[in-house]
N, C-alpha and C positions, 0 to 999 in steps of 0.2 A: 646699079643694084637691081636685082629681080625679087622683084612684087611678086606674092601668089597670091589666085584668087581663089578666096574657097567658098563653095556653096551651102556649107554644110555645116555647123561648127558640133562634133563632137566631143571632142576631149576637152578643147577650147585651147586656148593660147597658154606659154609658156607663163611663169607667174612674175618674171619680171620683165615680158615682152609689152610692148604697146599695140595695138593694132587699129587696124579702120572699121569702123559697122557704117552697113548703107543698110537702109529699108526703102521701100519706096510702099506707096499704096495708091489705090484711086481715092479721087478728088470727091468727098460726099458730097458735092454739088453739083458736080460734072463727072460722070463715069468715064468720060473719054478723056478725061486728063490725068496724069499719074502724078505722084507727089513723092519728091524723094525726101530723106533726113540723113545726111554724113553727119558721124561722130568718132573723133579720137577716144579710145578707153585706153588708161594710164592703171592698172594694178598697184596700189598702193598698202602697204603690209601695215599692220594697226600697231599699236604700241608692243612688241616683244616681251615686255615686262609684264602688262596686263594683260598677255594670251590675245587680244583684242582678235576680233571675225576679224578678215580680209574685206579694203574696203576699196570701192571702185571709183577712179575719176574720170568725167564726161568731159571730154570740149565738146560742145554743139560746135559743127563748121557750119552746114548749111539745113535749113530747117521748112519741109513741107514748099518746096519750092517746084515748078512743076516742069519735068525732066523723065525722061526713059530709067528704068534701070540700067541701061547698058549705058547710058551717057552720066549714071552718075557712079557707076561702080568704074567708067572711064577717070571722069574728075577724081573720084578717092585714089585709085591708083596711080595717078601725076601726084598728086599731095604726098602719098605714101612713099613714093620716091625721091621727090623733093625734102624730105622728112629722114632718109633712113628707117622708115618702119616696113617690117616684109611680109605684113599680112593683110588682106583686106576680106572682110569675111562681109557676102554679100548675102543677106538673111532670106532664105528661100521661103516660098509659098505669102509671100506679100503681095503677086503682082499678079493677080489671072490670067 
């Protein structure tokens, strides 16, 4: 299965697709160390009957752990293919 990685999320994901979010950021204690956070997001539709907003589910995979972007948008995209999910949206402008 091929994974795409997007930089960018515009339009955002299909409404009954899943996808990956990485973030990473620096360490507020250590600027030389990065911190990444992979999350599965699950779209889940609210009750039909009561109109209900659209409502979103998180799995935290890995949390402020300390890793490159490129190494963690690496690991989400194994996950994502181990998974069957074909998007991995890697959230721009977190990493200077």
């Amino acid at each position: 299965m091929d994974v795409k990685v997007v930089e960018e999320v515009s339009n955002g994901p299909a409404a009954d697709e899943d996808f990956v979010r990485v973030r990473a950021h620096p360490d507020p204690n250590d600027d030389t160390v990065t911190l990444a956070t992979i999350e599965r997001v699950v779209e889940r539709c609210g009750d039909e009957e009561a109109d209900a907003e659209t409502q979103w589910r998180v799995k935290t995979l890995v949390v402020d752990q300390p890793m490159t972007l490129d190494a963690a948008v690496g690991l989400a995209t194994r996950y994502a293919e181990r998974k069957g999910i074909s998007v991995v949206y890697a959230l721009p402008g977190c990493v200077p």
